[in-house]
N, C-alpha and C positions, 0 to 999 in steps of 0.2 A: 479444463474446468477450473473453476478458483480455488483458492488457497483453502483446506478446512479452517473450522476457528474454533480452538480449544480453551474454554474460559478455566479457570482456576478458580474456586471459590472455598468460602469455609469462613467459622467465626473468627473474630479478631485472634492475632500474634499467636497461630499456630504453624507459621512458618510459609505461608502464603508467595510473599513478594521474596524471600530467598530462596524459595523452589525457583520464582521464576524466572531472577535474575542468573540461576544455577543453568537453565535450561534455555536460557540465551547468550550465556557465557559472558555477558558482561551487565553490569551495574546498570539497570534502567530501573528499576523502582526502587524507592525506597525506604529500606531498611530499620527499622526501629522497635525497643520490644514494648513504646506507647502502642494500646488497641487505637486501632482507627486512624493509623498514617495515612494509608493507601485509602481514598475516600473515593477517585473517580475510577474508572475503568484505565489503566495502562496494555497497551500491545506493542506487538514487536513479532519481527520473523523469527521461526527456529526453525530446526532442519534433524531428523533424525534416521538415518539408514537410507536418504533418498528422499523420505517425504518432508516436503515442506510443508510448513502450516503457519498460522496464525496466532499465537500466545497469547493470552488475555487477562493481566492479573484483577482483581479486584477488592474490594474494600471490602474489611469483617463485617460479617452478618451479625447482629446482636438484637432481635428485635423486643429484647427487656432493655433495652441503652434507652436512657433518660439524655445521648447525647443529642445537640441539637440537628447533627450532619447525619445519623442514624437512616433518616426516612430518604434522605439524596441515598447514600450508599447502596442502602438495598433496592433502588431502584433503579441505580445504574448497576448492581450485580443481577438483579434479574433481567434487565436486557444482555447482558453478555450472555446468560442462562437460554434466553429465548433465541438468541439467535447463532449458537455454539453449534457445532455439528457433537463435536465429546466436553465433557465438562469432568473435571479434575477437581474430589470434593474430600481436603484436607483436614487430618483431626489431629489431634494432641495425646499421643500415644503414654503421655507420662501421665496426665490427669484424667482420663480414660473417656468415657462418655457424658456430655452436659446437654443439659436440657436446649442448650443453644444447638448443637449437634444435631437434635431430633429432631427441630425445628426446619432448619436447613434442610436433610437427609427427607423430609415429611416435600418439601418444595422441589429437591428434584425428581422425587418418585411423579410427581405428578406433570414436568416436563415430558415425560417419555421417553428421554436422550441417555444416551450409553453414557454412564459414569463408572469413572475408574476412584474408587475408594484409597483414598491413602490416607497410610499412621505415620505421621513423622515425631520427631525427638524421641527416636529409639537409636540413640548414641551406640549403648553397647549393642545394638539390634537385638534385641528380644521378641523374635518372630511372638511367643506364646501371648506377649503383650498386645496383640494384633484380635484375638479371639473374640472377644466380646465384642466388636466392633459389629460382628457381622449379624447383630442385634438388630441395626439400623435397618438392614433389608435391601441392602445397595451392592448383593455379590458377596466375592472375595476380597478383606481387609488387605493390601499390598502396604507390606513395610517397608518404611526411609529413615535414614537418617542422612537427611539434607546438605545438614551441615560436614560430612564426612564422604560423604556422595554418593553414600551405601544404598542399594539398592536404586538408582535412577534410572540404569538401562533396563533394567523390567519394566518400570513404571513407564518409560517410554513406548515399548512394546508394545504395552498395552493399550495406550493412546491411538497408538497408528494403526493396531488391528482396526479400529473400528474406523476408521477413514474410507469410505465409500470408493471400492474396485470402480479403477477406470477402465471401462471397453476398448478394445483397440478402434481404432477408427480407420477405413479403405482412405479417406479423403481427410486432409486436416485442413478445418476450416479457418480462415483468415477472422480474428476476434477482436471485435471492435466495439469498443466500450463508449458510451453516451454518459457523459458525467457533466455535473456541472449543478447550480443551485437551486430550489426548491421552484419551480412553476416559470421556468425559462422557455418552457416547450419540449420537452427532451422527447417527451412518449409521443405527442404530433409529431418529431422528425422520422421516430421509428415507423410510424404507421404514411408515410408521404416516402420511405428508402421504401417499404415492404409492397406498398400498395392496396394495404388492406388495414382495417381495424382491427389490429393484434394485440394492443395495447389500449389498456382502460387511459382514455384522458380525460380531464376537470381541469376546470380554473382553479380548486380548490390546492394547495399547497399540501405536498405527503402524499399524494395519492399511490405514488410509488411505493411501497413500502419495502420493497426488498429488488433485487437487479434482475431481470428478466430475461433470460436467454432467448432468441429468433434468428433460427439458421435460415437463411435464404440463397440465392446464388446471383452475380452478378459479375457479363462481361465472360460468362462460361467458368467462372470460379466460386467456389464454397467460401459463401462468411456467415458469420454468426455475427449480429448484432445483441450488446447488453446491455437494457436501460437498464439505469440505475437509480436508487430515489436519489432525492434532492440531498445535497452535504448542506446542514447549517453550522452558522456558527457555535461554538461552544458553549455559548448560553442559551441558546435553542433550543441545541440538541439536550441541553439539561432540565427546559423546564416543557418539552413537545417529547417525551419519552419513548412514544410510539415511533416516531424518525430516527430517535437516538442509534438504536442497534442498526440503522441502513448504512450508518456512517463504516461502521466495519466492512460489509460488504461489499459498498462502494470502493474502499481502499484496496480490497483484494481483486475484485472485477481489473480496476485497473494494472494490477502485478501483474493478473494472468493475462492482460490484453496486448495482442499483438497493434494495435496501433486505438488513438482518444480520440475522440472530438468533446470539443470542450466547450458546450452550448452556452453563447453571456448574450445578456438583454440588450438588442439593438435600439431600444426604448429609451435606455438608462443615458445619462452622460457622459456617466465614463464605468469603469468596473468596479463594484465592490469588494472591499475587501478578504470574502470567502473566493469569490472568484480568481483573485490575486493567490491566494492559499492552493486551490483547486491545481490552478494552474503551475506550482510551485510544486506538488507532491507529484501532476504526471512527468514533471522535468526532471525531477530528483529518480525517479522511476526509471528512468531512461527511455520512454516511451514516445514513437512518432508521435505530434497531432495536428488536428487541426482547427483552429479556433472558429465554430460555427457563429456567424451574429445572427441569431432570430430576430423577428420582430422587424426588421427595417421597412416593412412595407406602412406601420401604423403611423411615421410623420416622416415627413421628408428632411434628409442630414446629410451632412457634408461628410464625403464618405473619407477623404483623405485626414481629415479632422479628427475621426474617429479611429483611423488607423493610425496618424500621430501618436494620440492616446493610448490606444494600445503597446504600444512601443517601450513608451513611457511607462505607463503600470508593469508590461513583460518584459521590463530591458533585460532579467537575467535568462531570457529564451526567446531575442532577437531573432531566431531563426521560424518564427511560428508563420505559417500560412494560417492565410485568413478567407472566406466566405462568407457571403452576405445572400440569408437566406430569408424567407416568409416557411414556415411551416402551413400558414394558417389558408394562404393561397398559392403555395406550392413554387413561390416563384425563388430559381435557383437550385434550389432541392435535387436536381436530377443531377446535377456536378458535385453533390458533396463526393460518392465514390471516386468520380474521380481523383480527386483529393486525397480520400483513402490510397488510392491504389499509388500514388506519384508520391506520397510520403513514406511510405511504406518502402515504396521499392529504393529510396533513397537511403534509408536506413538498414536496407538490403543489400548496399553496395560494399565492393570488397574492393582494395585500390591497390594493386601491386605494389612489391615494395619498392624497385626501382622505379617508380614514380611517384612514392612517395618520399623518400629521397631525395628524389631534384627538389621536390617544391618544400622541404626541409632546409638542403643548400641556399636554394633560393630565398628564403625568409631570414635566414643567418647572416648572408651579403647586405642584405636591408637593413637589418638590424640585430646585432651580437646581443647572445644573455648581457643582461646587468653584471658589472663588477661588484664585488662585496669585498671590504676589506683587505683592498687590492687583486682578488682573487675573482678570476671567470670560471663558470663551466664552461665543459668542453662538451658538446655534444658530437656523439658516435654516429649514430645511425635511429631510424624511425623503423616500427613494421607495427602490422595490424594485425592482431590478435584474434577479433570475434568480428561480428553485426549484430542489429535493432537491439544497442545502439551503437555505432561506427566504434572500438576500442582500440585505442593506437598506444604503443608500449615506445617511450623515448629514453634512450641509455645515454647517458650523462655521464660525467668522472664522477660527477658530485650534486647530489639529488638537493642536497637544502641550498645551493645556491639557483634554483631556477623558481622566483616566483610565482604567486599566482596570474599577477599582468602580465608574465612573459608565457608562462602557458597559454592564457588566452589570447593574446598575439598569436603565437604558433598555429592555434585551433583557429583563428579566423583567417591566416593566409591559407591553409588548407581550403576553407570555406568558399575564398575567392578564386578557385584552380577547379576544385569538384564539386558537385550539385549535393548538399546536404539540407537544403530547405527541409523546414517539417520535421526536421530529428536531431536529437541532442547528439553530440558526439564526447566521446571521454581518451580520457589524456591524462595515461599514467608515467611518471617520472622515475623512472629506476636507475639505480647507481650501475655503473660497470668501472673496473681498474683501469688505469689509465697508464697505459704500454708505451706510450712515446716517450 
């Protein structure tokens, strides 16, 4: 299942974006004691006891602010609000209860979603400062002092109790996620893979509004297929508000997806710049895919012209398989799995280490690391660590003399020796001492 998404909310500079930075352990939002820094929606992973999820900080709630960004903020905090599985609703434990407070507190009652209440700026922690809170009618007040780190691992507990119990499952299905931009076709490819009308389609753009899971089997094997709505660009998603919250979902679809397809308009000339993006977060993901072209049956194109293109727009994931589909009359459609299944399984491979070794040696004979300031690395030895995606660990005498053009050198004579079409592969550089 996907990642939960826990939004953080609450009125301006009650400690919002330092919780959440606190709870990702590193500096992503930022910090300021002006109200109204944090204006759009910021996320990011966290991880606590095992569960992972979604972070979601967002901009103060004021809705007596005569500021002009006011009406943007609370409209991208109540999309984080609506589409949160727990919501984290933060109050000012030193200036006690404001009429902003019960405002907010008044809006998530009427979400229905599990809130976890917290007090922070109780420095010296003053549980009894906690009391009155529970005025609001939101539970148990849980006290913090953020800044000191007092109290987080409860407040975290508390988050993750409500994270919805996964089932075991006899069979674990192969999950394949349908991403890609706002009326490319995505939900005709799901109902042309299923066979059936499972999936609402329109010409109309959004119609998706949220990722749709559709287990089926294929080839004697279990997959789940996930539309997903359409990702816009940023200024879309800011003034089309009803899509904006897919945009989360869609990101998480793809963590949990065991392999993408990444549906672009065979229509188009070339790709769009979301499309570019799209394709840029499943590669940063680590995630197989494969680049479906709908549409190519509506005029006829020079198909090599367009995989040129491609090339071009995705040179930083040259390894993409491609398919040229019609959702609309089905023509091609019945090879997307395949595709699934040979991407998949590539990013499923595990390469011994004395083979991959030679073809280490080998690439070193061709061409030694770069000197720096008279100085080579010495590379040790290669081995592989995990799969989906291929992770190969390189020990070095000396990690900052091996660039990033000689890593990926390395990563492409690999490429040229084993089949890794359709999956990103990663290439970590570690020091070892050097005994000779």
């Amino acid at each position: 299942m996907a990642k939960p998404i826990v939004a953080v909310v609450g009125r301006p500079n009650v400690g919002k974006s330092t919780f959440f930075n606190k709870i990702c352990g590193k500096r992503i939002s930022i910090v300021d004691d002006t109200p109204g820094v944090t204006r759009d929606r910021i996320y990011a992973d966290a991880e606590w006891c095992g569960h992972e999820f979604l972070l979601v900080d967002t901009g103060g709630l004021d809705p007596r602010s005569e500021d002009v960004f006011q009406n943007d903020i609370k409209k991208q905090a109540e999309i984080a609000m609506r589409e949160s599985d727990v919501i984290v609703f933060i109050v000012d434990g030193q200036s006690g209860i404001t009429l902003n407070d019960e405002d907010v507190a008044s809006v998530l009652k009427r979400t229905k979603k599990p809130v976890v209440l917290v007090v922070n700026k109780l420095d010296k922690f003053e549980v009894e400062n906690t009391y009155e809170f529970y005025s609001l009618g939101l539970g148990e007040p849980m006290p913090l002092s953020v800044l000191q780190s007092k109290g987080l691992g409860d407040i975290l507990d508390a988050i993750v109790a409500h994270f919805p119990k996964v089932a075991g499952e006899s069979v674990k299905a192969t999950k394949v996620a349908i991403v890609g931009r706002p009326n490319v076709g995505k939900s005709s490819l799901v109902n042309r893979l299923i066979g059936t009308e499972r999936v609402v389609v329109s010409g109309i753009e959004g119609t998706t509004r949220d990722s749709i899971f559709v287990p089926f089997r294929y080839n004697k094997k279990d997959y789940a297929l996930v539309d997903t709505a359409g990702l816009r660009r940023k200024r879309g998603v800011e003034q089309q508000s009803i899509e904006g919250y897919s945009v989360l979902r869609t990101m998480s679809a793809i963590d949990d997806a065991d392999v993408v397809l990444i549906v672009v308009d065979g229509s188009s000339e070339r790709l769009s710049e979301q499309d570019v993006r799209v394709a840029g977060y499943v590669h940063e993901a680590g995630k197989p895919s494969v680049i479906v072209v709908n549409k190519w049956d509506i005029k006829s194109k020079d198909k090599n012209a367009f995989e040129a293109m491609l090339k071009e727009d995705l040179s930083f994931m040259k390894y993409f398989q491609t398919i040229y589909v019609s959702a609309l009359t089905g023509a091609s459609t019945g090879q997307i799995m395949e595709k699934v299944e040979y991407v998949y399984e590539n990013a499923c491979k595990r390469i011994t280490t004395g083979l991959l070794n030679d073809m280490l040696h080998d690439a070193i004979l061709n061409f030694e690391p770069p000197a720096h300031a008279g100085r080579r690395a010495k590379i040790k030895f290669v081995t592989q660590v995990s799969t989906n995606p291929p992770t190969f660990v390189l020990f070095v005498s000396d990690p900052k003399l091996i660039n990033f053009s000689y890593s990926r050198y390395i990563e492409n004579k690999f490429r040229e020796r084993v089949d890794f079409s359709g999956t990103p592969i990663r290439l970590i550089i570690r020091g070892k001492e050097d005994k000779e």
